[in-house]
N, C-alpha and C positions, 0 to 999 in steps of 0.2 A: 359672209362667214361660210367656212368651207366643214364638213367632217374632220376629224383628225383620223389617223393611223396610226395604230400600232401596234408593233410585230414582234411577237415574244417568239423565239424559238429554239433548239438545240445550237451550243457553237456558234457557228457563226453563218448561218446559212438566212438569217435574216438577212445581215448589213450583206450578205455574198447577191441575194436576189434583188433587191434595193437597187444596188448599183448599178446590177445590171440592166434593169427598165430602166435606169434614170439612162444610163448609157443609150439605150434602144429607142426613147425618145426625147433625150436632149433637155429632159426637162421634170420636175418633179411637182406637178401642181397642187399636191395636197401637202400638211403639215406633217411629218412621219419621224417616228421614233421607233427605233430598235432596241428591243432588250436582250440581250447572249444570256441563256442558262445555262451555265456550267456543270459538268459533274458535280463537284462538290459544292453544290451554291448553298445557302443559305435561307430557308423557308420565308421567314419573316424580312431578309433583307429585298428579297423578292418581290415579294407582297407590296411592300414600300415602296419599292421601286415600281412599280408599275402603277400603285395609285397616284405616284408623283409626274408619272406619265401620264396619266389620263387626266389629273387637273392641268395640265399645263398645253394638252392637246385640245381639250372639250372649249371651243370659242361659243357654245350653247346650242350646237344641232347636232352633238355626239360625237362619239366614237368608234370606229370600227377594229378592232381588235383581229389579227389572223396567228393564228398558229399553225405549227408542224405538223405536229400527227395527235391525234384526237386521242385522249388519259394518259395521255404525257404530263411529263410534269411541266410544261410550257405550257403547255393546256387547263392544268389543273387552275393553275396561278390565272392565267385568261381567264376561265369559270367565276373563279372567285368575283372578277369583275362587271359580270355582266349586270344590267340595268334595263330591265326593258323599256325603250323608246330613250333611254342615254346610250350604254354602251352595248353592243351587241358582237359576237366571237362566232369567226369561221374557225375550224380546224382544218387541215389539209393545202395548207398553203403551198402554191407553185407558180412561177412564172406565167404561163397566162393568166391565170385569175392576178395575179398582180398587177398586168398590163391590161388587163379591161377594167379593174378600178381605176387607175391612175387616167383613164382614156373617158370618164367621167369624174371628174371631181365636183361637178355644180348640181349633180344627182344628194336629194336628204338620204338620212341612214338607213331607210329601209328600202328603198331602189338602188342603193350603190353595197350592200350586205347580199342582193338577190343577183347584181353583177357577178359580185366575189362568188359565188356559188355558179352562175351558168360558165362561169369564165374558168372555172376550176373543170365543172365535168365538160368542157368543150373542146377543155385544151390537153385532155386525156384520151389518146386515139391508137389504137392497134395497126401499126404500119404492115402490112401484107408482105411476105418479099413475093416480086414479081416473077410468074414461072415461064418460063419459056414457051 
């Protein structure tokens, strides 16, 4: 049994990041579901939506939950969920910390929740332009 994944965020910028790891490595070894929060979504359909996500991810060693940008309303809804030692919520989701989860899937939820965090500020770097 593996963690599940899932990824509540503005639009469409979950299933847009998704793809693109799955793209980058050919393969998507954890169980993962996308939620899209719309402008006009709907609080409680939300909610639902996402607990019906989380029983249907949780195979009994958790879930790792990522969102956008932290007191957002992607986030809010992710909060609502957490469990400590069931389900646990990164905010600030980006393509590396996507790809150093996915690059562990056989890590439990609280070695692969400490991935998503190093893989997030590792993969944030201040490019220099080069001076002459």
């Amino acid at each position: 049994m593996k963690i599940g994944l899932l990824i509540i965020a503005h639009s469409c910028i979950g299933d847009e990041l998704l793809h693109t790891a799955e793209a980058m490595l050919g393969v998507c070894p954890l169980n993962v579901t996308t939620i899209m929060v719309p402008t006009d979504f709907d609080t409680d359909t939300a909610d639902a939506q996402a607990m019906d996500a989380i029983d249907l991810l949780d195979q009994g060693k958790g879930v790792l939950v990522l969102t956008d940008m932290y007191g957002s309303t992607p986030s809010n809804i992710a909060h609502r969920l957490a469990k400590e030692g069931h389900v646990n919520v990164v905010a600030g989701i980006n393509l590396p910390m996507l790809i150093r989860i996915l690059n562990y899937p056989t890590l439990d939820l609280e070695e692969l929740t400490e991935k998503a965090l190093s893989g997030g500020r590792e993969g944030v770097i201040f490019c220099r332009a080069k001076h002459d």
